[in-house]
KEPA-91963 format. One record per residue (C-alpha): residue number from 1; residue in three letters; x, y, z. Coordinates in nm, 3 decimals, padded with zeros to 5 digits, always signed. Layout:
% residues N
(NUM "ALA" (X Y Z)) ...
This chain:
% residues 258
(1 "UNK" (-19.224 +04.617 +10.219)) (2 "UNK" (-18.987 +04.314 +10.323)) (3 "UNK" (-18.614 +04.346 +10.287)) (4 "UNK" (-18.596 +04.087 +10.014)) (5 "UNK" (-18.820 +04.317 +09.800)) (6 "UNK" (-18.663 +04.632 +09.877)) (7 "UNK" (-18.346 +04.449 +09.759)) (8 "UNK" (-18.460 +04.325 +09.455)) (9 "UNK" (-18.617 +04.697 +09.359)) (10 "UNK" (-18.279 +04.807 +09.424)) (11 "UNK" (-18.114 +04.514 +09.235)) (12 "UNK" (-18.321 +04.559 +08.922)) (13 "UNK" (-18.307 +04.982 +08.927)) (14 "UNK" (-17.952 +04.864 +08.904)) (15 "UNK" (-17.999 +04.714 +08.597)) (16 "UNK" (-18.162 +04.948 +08.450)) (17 "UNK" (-17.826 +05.129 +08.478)) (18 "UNK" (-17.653 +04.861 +08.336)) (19 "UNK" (-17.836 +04.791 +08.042)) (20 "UNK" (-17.818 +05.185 +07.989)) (21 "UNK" (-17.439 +05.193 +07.986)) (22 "UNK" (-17.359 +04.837 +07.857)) (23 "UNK" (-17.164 +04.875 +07.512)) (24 "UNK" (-17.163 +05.252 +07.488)) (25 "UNK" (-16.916 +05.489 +07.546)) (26 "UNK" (-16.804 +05.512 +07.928)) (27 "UNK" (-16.557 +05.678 +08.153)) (28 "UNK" (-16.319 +05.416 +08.287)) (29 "UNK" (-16.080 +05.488 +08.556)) (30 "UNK" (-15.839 +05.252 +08.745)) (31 "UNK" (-15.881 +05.152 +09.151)) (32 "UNK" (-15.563 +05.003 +09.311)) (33 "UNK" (-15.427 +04.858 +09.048)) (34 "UNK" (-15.407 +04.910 +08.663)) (35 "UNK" (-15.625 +04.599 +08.633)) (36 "UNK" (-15.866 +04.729 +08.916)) (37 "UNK" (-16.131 +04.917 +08.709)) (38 "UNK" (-16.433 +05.163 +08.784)) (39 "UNK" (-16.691 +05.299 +08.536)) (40 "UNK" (-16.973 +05.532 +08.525)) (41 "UNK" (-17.179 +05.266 +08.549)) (42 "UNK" (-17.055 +05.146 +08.888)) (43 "UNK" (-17.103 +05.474 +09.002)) (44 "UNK" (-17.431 +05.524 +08.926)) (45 "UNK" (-17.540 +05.222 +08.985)) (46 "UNK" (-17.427 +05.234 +09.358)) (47 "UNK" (-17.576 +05.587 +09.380)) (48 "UNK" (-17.949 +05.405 +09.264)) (49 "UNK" (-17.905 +05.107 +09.515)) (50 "UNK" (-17.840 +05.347 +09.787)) (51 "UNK" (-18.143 +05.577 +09.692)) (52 "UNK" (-18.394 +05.305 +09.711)) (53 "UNK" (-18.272 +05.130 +10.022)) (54 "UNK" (-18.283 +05.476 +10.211)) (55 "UNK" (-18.632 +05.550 +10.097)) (56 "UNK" (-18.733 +05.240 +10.301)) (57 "UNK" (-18.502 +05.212 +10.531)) (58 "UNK" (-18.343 +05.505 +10.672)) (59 "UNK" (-18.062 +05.495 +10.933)) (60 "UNK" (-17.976 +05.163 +10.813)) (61 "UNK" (-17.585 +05.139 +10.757)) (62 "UNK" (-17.394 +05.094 +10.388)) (63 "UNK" (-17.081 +04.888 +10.337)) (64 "UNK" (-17.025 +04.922 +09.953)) (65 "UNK" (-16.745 +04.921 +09.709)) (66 "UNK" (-16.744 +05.256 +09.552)) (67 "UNK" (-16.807 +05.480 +09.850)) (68 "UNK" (-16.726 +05.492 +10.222)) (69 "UNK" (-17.082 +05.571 +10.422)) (70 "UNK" (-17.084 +05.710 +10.739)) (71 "UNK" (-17.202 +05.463 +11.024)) (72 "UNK" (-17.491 +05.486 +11.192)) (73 "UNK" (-17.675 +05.345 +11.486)) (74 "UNK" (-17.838 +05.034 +11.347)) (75 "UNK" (-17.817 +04.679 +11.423)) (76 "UNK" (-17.858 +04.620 +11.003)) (77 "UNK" (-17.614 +04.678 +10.766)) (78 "UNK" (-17.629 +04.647 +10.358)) (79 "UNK" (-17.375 +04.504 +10.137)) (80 "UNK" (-17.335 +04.608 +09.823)) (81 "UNK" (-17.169 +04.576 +09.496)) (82 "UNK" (-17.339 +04.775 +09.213)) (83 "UNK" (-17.179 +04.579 +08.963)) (84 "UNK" (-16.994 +04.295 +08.977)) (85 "UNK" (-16.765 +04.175 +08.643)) (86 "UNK" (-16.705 +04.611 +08.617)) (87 "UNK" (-16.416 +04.448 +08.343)) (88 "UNK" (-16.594 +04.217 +08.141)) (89 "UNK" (-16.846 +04.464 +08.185)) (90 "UNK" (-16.580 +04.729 +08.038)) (91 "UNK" (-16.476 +04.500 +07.741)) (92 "UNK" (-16.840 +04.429 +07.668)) (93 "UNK" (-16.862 +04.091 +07.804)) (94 "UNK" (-17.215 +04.031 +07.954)) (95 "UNK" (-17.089 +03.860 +08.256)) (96 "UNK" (-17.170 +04.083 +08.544)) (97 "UNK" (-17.462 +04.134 +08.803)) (98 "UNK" (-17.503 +04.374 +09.116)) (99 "UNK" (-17.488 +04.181 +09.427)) (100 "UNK" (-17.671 +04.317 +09.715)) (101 "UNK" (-17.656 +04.152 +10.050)) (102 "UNK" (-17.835 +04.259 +10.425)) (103 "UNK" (-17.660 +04.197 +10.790)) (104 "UNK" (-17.801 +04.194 +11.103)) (105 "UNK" (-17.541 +04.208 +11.332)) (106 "UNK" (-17.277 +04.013 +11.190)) (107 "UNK" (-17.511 +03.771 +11.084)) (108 "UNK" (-17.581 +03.763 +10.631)) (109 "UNK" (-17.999 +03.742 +10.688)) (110 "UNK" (-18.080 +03.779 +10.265)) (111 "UNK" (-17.894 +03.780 +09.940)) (112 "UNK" (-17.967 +03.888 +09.593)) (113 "UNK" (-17.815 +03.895 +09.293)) (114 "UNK" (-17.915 +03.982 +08.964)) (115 "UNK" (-17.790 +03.900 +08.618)) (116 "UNK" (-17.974 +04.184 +08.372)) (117 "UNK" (-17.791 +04.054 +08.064)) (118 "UNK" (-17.997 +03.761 +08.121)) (119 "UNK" (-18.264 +03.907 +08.356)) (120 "UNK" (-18.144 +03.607 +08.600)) (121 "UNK" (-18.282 +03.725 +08.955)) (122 "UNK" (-18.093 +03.506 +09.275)) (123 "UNK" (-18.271 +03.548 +09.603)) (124 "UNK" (-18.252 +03.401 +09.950)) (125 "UNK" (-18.352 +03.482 +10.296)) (126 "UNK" (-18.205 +03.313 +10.595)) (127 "UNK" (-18.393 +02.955 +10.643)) (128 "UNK" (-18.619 +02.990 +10.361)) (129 "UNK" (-18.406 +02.856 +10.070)) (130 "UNK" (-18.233 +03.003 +09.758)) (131 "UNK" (-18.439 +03.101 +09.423)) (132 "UNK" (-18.380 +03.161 +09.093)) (133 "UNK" (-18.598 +03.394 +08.956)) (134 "UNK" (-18.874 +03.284 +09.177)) (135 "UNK" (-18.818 +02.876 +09.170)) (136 "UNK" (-18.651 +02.695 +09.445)) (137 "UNK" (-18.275 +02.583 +09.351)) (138 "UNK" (-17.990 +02.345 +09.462)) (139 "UNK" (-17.669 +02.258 +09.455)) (140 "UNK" (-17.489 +02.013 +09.208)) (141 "UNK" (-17.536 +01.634 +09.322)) (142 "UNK" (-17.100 +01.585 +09.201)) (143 "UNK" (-16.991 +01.364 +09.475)) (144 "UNK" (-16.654 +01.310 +09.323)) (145 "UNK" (-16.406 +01.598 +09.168)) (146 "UNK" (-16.431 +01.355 +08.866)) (147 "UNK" (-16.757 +01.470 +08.784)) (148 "UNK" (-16.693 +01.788 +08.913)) (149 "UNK" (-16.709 +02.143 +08.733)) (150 "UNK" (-16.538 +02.431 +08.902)) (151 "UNK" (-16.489 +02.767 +08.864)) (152 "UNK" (-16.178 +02.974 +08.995)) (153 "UNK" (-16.108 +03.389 +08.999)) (154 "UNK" (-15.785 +03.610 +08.992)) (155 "UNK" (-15.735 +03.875 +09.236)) (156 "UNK" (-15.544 +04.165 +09.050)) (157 "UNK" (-15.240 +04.091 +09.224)) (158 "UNK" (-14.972 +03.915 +08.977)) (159 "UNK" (-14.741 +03.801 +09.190)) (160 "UNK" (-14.723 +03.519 +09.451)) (161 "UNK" (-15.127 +03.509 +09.466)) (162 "UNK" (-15.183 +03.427 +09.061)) (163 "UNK" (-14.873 +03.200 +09.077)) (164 "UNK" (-15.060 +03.012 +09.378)) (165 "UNK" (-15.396 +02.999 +09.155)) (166 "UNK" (-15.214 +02.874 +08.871)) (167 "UNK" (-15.043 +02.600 +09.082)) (168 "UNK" (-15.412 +02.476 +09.239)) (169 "UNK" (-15.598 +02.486 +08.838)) (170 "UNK" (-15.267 +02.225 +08.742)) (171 "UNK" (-15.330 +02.015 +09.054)) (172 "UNK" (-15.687 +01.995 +09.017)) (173 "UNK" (-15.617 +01.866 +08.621)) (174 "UNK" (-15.385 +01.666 +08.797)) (175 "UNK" (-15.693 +01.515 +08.993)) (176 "UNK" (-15.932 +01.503 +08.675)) (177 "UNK" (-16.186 +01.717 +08.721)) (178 "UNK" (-16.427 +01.755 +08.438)) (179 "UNK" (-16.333 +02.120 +08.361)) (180 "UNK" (-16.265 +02.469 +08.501)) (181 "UNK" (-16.379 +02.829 +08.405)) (182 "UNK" (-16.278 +03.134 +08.475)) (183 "UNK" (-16.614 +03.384 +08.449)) (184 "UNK" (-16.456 +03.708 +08.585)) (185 "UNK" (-16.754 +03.804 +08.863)) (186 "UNK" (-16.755 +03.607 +09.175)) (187 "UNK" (-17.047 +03.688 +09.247)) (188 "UNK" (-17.248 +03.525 +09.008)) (189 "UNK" (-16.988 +03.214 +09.010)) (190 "UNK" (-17.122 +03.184 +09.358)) (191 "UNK" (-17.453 +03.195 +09.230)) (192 "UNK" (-17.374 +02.924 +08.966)) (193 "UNK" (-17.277 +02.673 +09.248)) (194 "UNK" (-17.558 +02.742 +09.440)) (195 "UNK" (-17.785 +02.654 +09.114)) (196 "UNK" (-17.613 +02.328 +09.022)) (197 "UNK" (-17.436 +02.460 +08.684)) (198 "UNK" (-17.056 +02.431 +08.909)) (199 "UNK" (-17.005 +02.221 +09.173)) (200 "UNK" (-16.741 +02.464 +09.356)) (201 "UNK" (-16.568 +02.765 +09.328)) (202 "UNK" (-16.238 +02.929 +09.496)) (203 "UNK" (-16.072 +03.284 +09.485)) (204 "UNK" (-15.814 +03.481 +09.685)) (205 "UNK" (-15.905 +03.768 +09.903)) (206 "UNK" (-16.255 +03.844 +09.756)) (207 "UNK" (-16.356 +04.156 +09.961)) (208 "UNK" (-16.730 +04.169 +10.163)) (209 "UNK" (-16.935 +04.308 +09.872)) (210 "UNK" (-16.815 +04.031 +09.653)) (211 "UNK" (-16.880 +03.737 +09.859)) (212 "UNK" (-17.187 +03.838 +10.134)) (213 "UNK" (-17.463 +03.833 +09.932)) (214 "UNK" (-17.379 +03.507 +09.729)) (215 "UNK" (-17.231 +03.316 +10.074)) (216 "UNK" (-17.595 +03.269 +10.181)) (217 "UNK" (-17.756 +03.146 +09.817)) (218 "UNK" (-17.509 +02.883 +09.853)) (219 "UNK" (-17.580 +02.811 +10.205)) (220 "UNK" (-17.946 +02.814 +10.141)) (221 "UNK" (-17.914 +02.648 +09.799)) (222 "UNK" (-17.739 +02.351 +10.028)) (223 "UNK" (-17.356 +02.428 +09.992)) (224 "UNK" (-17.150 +02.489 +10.200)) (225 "UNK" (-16.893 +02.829 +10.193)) (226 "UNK" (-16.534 +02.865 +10.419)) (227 "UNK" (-16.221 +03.011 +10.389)) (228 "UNK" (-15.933 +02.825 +10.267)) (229 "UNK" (-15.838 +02.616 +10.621)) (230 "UNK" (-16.243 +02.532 +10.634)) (231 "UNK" (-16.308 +02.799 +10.841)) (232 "UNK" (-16.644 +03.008 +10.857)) (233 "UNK" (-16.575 +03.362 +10.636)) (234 "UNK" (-16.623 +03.693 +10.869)) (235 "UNK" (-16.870 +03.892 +10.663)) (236 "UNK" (-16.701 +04.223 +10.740)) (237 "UNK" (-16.336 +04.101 +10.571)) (238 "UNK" (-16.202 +04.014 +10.287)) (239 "UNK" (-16.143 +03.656 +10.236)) (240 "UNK" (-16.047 +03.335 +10.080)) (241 "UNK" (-16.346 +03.187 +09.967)) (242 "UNK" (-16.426 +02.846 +09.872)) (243 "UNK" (-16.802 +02.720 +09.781)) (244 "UNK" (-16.926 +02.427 +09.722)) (245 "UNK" (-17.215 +02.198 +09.714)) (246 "UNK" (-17.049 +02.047 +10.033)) (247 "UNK" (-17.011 +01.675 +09.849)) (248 "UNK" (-16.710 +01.783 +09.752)) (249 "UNK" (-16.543 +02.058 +09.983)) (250 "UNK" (-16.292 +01.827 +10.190)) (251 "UNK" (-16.159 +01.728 +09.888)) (252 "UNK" (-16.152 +02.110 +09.725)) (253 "UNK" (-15.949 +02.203 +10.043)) (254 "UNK" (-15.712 +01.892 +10.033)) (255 "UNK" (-15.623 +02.010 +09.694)) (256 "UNK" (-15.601 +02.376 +09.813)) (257 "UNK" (-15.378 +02.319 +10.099)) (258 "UNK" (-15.153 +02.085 +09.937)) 
């Protein structure tokens, strides 16, 4: 079985979780912050992903954001977030997915991402092109931040970071874009630039698991993904992210770096 497949097995067992827990009764516990949540869902959800990528590929190595793994000798390593949006998820807002991403090395070889409020399945493999469940997709022809719609995120910090955010949503206003949203699951808002329905997206420290998987849809989609100065994102750390459909990145970091 190829990795892509594996992943999406995983991706949709995954769903199956989601759709099990979504609107009922859950345990919900805070991370980090107050604002940081975790359910049951995440939980088990994580635990499924895990199960089916070690029935096909055992000794292969697990960066995740519910549980540490221990590391193993393998060149291949597999991202994971079991469920992205875990707090519109929480409130019963279908705006989530599980993201699952595959390394070799510290090189992101596959991505996908699936949606199972709307059974949306993202998929790409290194050089072959991003897909939406099954059909080739691209990026958004904008060319100017005019016709441009873009999405931000909030990290759970509520200090100098949100203050920052704030400051960038007023400047781009300031520069007439044609409107902004705020989706709460970066994951997928990656996703939604590499399909064409935003033309660029930016959050503050997004950690591995939120950004791997959907860094290469872009990429293969034809966008283009950096951190904040324009530099290339290190897979293994959390970072600022901003995606685009490349038309429009210089002037997404001019207004970023003001």
């Amino acid at each position: 079985m190829e990795y892509v497949d594996i992943a999406v097995r995983a991706a949709k067992e995954a769903g199956k979780v989601h759709h099990k827990f979504f609107r009922r009764k859950i345990n919900v516990k805070t991370k980090s912050s107050s604002f940081d949540l975790v359910t049951s869902a995440d939980i088990k959800a994580e635990a499924k992903i895990v199960e089916v990528i070690e029935k096909y590929c055992p000794g292969h190595n697990f960066l995740a954001e519910e549980n540490k793994y221990p590391l193993r000798d393998s060149e291949y390593t597999w991202v994971i977030d079991p469920l992205d949006g875990t707090n519109n998820f929480s409130a019963g807002l279908p705006i989530f997915c599980s993201s699952i991403a595959l390394m070799k090395g510290e090189e992101i070889i596959m991505g996908v991402i699936y949606d199972a409020s709307r059974d949306e399945l993202f998929t790409s493999l290194k050089g072959k092109g991003a897909f939406l469940n099954g059909r080739k997709i691209k990026v958004s022809p904008a060319a100017t931040l005019k016709e441009s719609l873009l999405i931000t995120g909030f990290y759970y910090d509520r200090g100098q970071d949100m203050a920052e955010t704030l400051d960038n949503i007023k400047d781009f206003f300031l520069r007439r874009i044609m409107g902004l949203r705020r989706l709460g699951a970066a994951a997928l808002d990656l996703c939604y630039v590499a399909c064409g329905r935003a033309a660029g997206f930016w959050e503050f420290h997004l950690s591995p698991w939120d950004f791997c998987a959907g860094k290469i849809i872009v990429e293969e989609a034809g966008g283009k993904v950096t951190d904040k100065r324009g530099d290339s994102i290190f897979p293994r750390q959390a970072s600022y992210v901003v995606a685009s459909n490349g038309k429009i990145h210089k002037k997404m970091l001019e207004v970023l770096n003001k």
